[in-house]
ZATITOR-668142 format. One record per atom (N, C-alpha, C): residue number from 1; atom name; z, y, x. Coordinates in nm, 3 decimals. Example, Ala and Ser with C-alpha at 12.3 -4.5 7.8 and 13.67 -1.06 7.14 Angstrom:
residues 2
REC  pos  site        Z        Y        X
REC    1     N    0.780   -0.569    1.319
REC    1    CA    0.780   -0.450    1.230
REC    1     C    0.780   -0.330    1.320
REC    2     N    0.708   -0.225    1.285
REC    2    CA    0.714   -0.106    1.367
REC    2     C    0.787    0.003    1.290
end
This chain:
residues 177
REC  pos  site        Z        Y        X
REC    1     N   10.763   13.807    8.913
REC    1    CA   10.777   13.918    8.823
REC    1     C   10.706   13.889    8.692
REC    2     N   10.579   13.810    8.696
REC    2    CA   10.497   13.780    8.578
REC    2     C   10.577   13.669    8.470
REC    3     N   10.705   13.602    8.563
REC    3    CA   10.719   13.532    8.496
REC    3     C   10.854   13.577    8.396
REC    4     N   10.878   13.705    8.453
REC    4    CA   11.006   13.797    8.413
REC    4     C   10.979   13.812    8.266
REC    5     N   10.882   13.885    8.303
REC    5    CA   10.813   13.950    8.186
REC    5     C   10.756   13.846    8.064
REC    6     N   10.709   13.744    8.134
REC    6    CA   10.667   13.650    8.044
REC    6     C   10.727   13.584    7.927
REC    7     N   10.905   13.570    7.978
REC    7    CA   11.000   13.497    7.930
REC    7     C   11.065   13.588    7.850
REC    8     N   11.071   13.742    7.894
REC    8    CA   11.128   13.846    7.803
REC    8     C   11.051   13.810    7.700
REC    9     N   10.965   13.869    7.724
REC    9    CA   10.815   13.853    7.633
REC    9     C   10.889   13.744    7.503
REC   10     N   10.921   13.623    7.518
REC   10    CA   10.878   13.472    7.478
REC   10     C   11.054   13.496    7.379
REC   11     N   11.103   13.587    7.439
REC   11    CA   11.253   13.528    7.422
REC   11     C   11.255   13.702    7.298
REC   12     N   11.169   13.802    7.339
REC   12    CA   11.141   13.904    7.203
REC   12     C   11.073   13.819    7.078
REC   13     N   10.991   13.756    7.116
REC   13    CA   10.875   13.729    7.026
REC   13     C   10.899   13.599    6.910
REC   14     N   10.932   13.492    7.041
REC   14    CA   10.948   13.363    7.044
REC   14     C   11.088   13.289    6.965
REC   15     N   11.168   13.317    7.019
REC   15    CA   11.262   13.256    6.994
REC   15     C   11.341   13.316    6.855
REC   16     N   11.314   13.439    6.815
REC   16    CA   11.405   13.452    6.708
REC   16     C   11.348   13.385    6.588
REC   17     N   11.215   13.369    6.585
REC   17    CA   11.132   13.281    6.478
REC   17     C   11.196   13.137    6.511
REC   18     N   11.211   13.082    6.597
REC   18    CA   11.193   12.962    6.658
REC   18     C   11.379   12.923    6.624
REC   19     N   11.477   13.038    6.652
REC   19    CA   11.554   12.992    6.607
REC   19     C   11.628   12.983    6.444
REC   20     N   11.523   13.071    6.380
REC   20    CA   11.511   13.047    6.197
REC   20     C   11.467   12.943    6.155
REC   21     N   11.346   12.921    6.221
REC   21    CA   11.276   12.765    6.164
REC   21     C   11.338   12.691    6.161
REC   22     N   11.459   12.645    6.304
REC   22    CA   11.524   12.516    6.356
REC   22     C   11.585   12.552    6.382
REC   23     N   11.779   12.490    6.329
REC   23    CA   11.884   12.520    6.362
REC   23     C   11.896   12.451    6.451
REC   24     N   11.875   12.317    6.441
REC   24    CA   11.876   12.214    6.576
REC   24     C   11.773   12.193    6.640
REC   25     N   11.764   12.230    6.775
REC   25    CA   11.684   12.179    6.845
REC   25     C   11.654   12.019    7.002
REC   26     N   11.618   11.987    6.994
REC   26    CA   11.612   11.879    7.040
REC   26     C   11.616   11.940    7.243
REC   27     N   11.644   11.825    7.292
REC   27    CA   11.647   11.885    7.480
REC   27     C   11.515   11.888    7.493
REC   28     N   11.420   11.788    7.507
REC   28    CA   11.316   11.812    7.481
REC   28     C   11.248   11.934    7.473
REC   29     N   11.242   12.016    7.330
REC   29    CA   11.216   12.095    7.278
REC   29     C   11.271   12.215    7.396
REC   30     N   11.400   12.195    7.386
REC   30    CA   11.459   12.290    7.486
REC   30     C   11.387   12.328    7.615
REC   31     N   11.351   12.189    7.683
REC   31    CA   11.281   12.208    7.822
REC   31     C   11.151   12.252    7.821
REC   32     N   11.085   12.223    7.714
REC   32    CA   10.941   12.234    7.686
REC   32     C   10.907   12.401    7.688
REC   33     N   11.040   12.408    7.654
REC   33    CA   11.029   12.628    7.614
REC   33     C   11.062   12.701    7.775
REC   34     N   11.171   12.637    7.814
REC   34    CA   11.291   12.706    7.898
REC   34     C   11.259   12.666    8.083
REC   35     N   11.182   12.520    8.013
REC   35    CA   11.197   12.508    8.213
REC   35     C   11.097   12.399    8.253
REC   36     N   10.945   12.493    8.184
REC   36    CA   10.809   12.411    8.209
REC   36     C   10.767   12.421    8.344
REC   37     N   10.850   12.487    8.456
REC   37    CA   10.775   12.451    8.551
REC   37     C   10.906   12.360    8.676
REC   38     N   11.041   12.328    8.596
REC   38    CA   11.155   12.293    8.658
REC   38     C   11.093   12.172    8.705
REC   39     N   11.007   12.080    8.714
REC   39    CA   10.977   11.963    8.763
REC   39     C   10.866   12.027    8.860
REC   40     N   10.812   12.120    8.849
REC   40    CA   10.736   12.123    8.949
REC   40     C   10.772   12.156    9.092
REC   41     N   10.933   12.267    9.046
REC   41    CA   10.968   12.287    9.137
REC   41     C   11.071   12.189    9.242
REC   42     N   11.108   12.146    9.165
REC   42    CA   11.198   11.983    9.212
REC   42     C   11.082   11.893    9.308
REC   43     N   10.963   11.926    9.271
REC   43    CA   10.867   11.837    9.346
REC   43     C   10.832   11.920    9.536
REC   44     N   10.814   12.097    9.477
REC   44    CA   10.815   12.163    9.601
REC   44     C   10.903   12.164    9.684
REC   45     N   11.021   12.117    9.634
REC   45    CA   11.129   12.109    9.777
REC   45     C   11.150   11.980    9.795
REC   46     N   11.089   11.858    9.698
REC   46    CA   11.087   11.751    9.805
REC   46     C   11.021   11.764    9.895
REC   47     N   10.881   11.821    9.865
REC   47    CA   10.760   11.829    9.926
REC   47     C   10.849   11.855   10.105
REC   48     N   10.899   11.993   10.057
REC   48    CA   10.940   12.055   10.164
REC   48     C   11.025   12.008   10.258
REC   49     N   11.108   11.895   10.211
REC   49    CA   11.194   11.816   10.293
REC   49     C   11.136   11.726   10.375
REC   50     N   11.024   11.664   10.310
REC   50    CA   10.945   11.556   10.378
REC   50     C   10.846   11.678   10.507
REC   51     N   10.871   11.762   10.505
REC   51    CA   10.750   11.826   10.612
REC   51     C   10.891   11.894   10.701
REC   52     N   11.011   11.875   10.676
REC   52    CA   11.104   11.943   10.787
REC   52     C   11.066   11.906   10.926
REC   53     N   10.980   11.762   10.947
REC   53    CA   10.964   11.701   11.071
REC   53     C   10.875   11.804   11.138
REC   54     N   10.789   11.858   11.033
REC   54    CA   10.711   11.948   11.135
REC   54     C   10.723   12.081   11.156
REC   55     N   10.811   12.133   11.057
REC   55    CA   10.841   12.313   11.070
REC   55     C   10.952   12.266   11.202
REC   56     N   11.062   12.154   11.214
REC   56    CA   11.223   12.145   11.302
REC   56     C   11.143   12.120   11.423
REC   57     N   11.019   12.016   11.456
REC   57    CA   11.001   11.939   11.547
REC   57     C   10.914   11.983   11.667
REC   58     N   10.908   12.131   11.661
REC   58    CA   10.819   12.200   11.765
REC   58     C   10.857   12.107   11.924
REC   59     N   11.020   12.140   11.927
REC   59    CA   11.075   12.086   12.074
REC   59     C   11.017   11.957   12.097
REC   60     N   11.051   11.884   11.996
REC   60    CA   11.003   11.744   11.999
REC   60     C   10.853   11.674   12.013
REC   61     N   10.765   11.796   11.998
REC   61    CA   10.611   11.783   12.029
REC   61     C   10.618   11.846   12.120
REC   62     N   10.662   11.897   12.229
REC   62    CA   10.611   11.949   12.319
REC   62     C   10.698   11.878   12.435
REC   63     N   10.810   11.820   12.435
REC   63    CA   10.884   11.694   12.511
REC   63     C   10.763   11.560   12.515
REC   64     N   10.701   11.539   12.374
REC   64    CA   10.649   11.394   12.381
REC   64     C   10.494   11.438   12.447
REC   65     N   10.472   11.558   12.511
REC   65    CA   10.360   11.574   12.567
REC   65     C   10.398   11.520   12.687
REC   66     N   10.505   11.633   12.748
REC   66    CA   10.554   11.646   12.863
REC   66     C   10.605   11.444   12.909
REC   67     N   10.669   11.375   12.859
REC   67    CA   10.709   11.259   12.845
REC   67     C   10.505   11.188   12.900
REC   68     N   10.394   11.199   12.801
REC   68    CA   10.331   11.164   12.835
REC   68     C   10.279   11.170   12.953
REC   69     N   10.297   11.302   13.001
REC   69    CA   10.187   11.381   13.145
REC   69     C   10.264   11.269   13.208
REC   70     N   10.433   11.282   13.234
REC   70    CA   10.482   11.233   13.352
REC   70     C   10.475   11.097   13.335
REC   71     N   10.425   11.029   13.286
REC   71    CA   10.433   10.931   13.233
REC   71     C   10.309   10.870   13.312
REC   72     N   10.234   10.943   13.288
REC   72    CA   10.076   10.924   13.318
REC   72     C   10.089   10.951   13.496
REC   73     N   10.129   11.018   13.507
REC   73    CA   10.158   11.089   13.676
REC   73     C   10.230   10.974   13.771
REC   74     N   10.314   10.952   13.775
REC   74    CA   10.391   10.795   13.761
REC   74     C   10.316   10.706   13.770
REC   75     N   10.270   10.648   13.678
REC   75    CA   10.129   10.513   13.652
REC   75     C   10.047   10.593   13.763
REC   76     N    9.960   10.650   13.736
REC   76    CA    9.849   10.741   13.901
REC   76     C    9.926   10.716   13.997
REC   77     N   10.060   10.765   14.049
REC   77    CA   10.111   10.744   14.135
REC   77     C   10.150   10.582   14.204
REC   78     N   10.192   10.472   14.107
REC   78    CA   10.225   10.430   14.176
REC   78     C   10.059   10.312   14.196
REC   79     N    9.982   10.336   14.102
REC   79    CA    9.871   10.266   14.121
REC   79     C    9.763   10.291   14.262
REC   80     N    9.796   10.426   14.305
REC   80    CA    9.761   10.459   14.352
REC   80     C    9.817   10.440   14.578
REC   81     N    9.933   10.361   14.494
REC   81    CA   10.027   10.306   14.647
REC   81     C   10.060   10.427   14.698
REC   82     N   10.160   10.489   14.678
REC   82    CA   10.167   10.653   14.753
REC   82     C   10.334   10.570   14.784
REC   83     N   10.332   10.659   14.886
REC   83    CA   10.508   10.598   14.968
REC   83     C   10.623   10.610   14.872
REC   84     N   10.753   10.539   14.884
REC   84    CA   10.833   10.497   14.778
REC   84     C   10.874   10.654   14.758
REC   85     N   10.888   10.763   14.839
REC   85    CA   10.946   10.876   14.824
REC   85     C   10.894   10.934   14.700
REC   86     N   10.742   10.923   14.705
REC   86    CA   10.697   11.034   14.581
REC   86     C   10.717   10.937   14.489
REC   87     N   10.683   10.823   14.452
REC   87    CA   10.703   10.746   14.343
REC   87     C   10.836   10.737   14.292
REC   88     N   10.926   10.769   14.375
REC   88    CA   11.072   10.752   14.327
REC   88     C   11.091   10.904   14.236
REC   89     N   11.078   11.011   14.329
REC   89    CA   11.030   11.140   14.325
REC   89     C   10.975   11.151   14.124
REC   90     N   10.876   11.104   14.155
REC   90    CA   10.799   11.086   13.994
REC   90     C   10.845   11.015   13.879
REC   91     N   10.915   10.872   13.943
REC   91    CA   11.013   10.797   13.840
REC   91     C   11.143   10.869   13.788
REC   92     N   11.191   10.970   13.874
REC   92    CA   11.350   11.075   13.853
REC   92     C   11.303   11.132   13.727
REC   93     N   11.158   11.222   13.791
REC   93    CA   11.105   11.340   13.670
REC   93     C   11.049   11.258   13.516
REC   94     N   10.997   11.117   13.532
REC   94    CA   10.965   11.091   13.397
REC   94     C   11.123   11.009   13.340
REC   95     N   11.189   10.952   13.370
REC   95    CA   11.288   10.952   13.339
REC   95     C   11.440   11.077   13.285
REC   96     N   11.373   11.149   13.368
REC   96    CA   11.441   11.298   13.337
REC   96     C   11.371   11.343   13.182
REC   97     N   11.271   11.348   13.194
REC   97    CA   11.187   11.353   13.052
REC   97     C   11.257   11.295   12.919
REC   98     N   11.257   11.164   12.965
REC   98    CA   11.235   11.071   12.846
REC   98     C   11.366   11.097   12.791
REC   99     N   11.479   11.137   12.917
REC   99    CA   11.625   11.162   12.828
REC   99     C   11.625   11.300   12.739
REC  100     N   11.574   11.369   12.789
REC  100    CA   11.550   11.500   12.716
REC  100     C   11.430   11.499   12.598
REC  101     N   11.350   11.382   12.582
REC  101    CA   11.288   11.334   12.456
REC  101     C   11.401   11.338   12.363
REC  102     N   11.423   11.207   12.403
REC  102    CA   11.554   11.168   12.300
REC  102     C   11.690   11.198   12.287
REC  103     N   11.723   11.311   12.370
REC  103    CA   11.792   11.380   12.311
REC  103     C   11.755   11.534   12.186
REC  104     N   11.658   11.537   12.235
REC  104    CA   11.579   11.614   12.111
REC  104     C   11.535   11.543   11.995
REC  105     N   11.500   11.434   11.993
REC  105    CA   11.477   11.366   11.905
REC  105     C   11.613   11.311   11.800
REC  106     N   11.692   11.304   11.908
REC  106    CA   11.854   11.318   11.832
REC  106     C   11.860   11.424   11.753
REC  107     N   11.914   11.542   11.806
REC  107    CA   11.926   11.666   11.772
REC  107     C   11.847   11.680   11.627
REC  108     N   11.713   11.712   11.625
REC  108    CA   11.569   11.715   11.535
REC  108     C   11.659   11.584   11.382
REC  109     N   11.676   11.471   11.470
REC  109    CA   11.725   11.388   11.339
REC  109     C   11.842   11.457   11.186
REC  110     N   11.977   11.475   11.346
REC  110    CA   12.088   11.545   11.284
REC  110     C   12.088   11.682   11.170
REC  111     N   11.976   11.775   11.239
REC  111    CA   11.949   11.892   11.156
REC  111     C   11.853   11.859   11.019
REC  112     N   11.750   11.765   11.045
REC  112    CA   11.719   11.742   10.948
REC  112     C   11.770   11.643   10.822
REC  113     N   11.883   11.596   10.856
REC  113    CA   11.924   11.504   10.768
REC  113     C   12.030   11.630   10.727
REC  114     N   12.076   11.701   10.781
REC  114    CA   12.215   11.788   10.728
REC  114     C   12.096   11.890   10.637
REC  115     N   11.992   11.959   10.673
REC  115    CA   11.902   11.993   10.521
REC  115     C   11.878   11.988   10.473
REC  116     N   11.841   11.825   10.415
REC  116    CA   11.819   11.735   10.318
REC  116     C   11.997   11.761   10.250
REC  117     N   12.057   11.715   10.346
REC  117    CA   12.192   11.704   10.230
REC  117     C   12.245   11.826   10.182
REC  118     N   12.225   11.913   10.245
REC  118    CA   12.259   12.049   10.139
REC  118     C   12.156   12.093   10.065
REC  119     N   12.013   12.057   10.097
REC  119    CA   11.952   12.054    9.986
REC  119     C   11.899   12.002    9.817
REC  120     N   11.979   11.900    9.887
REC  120    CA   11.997   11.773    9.717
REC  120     C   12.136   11.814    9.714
REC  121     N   12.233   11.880    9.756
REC  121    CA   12.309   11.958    9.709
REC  121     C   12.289   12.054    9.582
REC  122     N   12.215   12.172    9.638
REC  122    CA   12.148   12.276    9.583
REC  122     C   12.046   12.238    9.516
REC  123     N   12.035   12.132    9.429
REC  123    CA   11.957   12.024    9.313
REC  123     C   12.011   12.015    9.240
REC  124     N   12.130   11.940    9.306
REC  124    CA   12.224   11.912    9.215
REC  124     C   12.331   12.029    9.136
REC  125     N   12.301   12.155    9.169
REC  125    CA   12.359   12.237    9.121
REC  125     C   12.276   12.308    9.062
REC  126     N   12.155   12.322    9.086
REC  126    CA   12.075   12.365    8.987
REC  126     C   12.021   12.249    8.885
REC  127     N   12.058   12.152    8.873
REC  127    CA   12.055   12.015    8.757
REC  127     C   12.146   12.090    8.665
REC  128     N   12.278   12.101    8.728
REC  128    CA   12.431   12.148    8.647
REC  128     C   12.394   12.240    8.594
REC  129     N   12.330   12.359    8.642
REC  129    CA   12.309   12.534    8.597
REC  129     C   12.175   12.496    8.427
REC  130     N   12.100   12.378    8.475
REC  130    CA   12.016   12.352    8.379
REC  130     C   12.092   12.319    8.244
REC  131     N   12.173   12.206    8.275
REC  131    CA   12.215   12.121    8.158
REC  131     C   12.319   12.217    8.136
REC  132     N   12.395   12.350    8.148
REC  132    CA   12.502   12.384    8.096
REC  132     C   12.386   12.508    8.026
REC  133     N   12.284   12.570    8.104
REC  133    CA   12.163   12.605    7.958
REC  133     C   12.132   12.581    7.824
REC  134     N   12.098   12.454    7.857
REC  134    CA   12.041   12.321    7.754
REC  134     C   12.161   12.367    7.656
REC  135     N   12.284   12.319    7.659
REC  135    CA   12.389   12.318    7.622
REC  135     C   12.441   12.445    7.535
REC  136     N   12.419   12.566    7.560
REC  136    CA   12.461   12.673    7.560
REC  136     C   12.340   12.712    7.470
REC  137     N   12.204   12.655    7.513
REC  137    CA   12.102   12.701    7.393
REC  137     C   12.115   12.630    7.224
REC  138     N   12.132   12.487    7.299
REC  138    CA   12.172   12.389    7.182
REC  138     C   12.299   12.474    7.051
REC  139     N   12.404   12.496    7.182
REC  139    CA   12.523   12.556    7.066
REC  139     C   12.486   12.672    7.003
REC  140     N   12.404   12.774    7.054
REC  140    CA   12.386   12.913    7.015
REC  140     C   12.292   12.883    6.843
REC  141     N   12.152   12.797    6.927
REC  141    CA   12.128   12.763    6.789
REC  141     C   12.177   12.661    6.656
REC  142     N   12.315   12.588    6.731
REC  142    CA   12.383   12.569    6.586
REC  142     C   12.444   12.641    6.543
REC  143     N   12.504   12.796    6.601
REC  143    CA   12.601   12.850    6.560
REC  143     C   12.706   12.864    6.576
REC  144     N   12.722   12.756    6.703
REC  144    CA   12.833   12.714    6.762
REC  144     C   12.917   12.874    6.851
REC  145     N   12.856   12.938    6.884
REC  145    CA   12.877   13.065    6.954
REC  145     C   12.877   13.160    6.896
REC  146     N   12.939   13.287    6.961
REC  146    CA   12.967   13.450    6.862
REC  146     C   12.881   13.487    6.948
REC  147     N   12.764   13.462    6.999
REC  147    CA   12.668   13.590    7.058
REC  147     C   12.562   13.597    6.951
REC  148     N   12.502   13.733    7.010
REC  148    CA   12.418   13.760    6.908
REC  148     C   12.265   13.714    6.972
REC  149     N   12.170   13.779    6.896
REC  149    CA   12.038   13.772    6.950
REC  149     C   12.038   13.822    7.120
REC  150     N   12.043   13.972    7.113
REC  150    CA   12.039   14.020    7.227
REC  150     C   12.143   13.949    7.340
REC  151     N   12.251   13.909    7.282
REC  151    CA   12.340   13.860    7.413
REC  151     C   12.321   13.706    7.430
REC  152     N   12.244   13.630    7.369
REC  152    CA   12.194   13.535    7.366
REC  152     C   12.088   13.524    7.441
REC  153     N   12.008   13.625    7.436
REC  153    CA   11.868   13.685    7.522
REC  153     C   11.970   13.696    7.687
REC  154     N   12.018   13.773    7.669
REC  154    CA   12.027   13.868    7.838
REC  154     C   12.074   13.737    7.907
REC  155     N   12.134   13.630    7.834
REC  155    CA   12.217   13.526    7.893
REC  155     C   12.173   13.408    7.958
REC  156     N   12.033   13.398    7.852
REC  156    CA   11.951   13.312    7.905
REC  156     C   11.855   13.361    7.988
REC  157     N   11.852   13.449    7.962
REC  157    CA   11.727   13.537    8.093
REC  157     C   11.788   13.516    8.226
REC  158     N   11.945   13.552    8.244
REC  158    CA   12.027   13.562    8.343
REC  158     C   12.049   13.388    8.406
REC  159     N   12.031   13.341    8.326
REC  159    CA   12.072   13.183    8.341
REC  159     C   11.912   13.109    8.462
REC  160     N   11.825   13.181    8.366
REC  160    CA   11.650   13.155    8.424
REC  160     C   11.622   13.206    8.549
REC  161     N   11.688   13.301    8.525
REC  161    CA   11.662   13.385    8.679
REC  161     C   11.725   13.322    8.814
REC  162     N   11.885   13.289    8.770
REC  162    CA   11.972   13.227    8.852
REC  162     C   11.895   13.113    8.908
REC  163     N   11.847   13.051    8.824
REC  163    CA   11.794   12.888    8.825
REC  163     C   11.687   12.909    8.962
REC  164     N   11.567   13.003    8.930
REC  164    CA   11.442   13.009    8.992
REC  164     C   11.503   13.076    9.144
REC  165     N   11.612   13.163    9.099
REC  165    CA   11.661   13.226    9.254
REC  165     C   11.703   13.112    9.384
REC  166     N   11.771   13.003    9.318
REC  166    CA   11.824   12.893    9.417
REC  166     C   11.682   12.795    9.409
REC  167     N   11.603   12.773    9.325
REC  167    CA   11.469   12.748    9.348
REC  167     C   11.420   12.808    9.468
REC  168     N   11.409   12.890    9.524
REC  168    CA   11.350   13.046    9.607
REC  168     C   11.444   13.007    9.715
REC  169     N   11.554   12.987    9.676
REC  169    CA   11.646   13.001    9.793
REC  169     C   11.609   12.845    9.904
REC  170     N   11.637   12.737    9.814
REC  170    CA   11.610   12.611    9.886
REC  170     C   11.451   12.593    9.955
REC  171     N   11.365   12.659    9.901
REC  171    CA   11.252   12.642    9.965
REC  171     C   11.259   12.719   10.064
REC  172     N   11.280   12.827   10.082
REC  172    CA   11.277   12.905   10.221
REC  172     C   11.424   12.858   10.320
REC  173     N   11.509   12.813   10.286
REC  173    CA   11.603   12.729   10.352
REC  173     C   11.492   12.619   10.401
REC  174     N   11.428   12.570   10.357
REC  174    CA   11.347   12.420   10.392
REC  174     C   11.229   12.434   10.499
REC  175     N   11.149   12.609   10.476
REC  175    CA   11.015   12.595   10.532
REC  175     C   11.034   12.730   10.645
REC  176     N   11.145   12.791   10.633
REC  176    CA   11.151   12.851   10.759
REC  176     C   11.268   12.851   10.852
REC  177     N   11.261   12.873   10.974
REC  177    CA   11.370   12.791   11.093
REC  177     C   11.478   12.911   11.097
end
């Protein structure tokens, strides 16, 4: 909300000076005004992709326990010379395990690679939503466009908002199940 206000704020105050001074403005210039924190946020949902292993992988930590116990139970068992029944008995159940490891560990792979790819999806479309900004600010301040101040304002406000919303959107796509 602070940042609502901030940008109204910037885009009353700011920009109508800013677009008298300079008919042309540089991308640069553009990003420096419009989307000082767009790299930071590009960084929070890598962030967030690289930690899917541990918000997706609950099943998969609690299989590679289970995998260990029987694992361990097995080794005791057969070190221990107990008749082929229970040892066989114990070899079924850690083998029973280990397939249900890795089939979770399958599973865990598949989902997390399909969130990654709709998430550098939803990058890549908020890249597009950026540069047709850039673009649209560039033309407004050559003149290139019939909007005015105010519809120049509501447009880019609307454009900022859009941007930070699929910002919002991909991170909570990323950090909750």
């Amino acid at each position: 909300m602070k940042k609502v206000v901030l940008l109204l704020m910037m885009f009353i105050i700011l920009l109508p000076s800013q677009a008298f001074a300079s008919v042309t403005m540089s991308t640069s210039e553009i990003e420096r005004l419009y989307f000082e924190n767009y790299k930071t946020q590009v960084k929070e949902v890598k962030e967030a992709q690289k930690n899917l292993n541990n918000i997706l992988g609950k099943e998969v930590r609690e299989l590679t326990e289970k995998v260990k116990q029987s694992t361990a139970k097995y080794n005791s068992v057969v070190k221990s010379k107990a008749n082929k029944t229970i040892i066989e008995q114990t070899k079924v159940q850690r083998d029973k395990d280990k397939k249900s490891l890795a089939a979770a560990k399958s599973k865990l792979t598949k989902e997390i690679n399909e969130r990654k790819k709709e998430t550098n999806q939803g990058l890549k479309y908020i890249a597009d939503q950026k540069a047709s900004l850039i673009k649209y600010i560039k033309d407004y301040n050559a003149g290139k466009t019939k909007d005015n101040q105010q519809q120049f304002n509501a447009n880019t406000l609307s454009s900022l908002n859009s941007i930070e919303h699929s910002f919002i959107e991909l991170i909570d796509y990323l950090t909750k199940l």
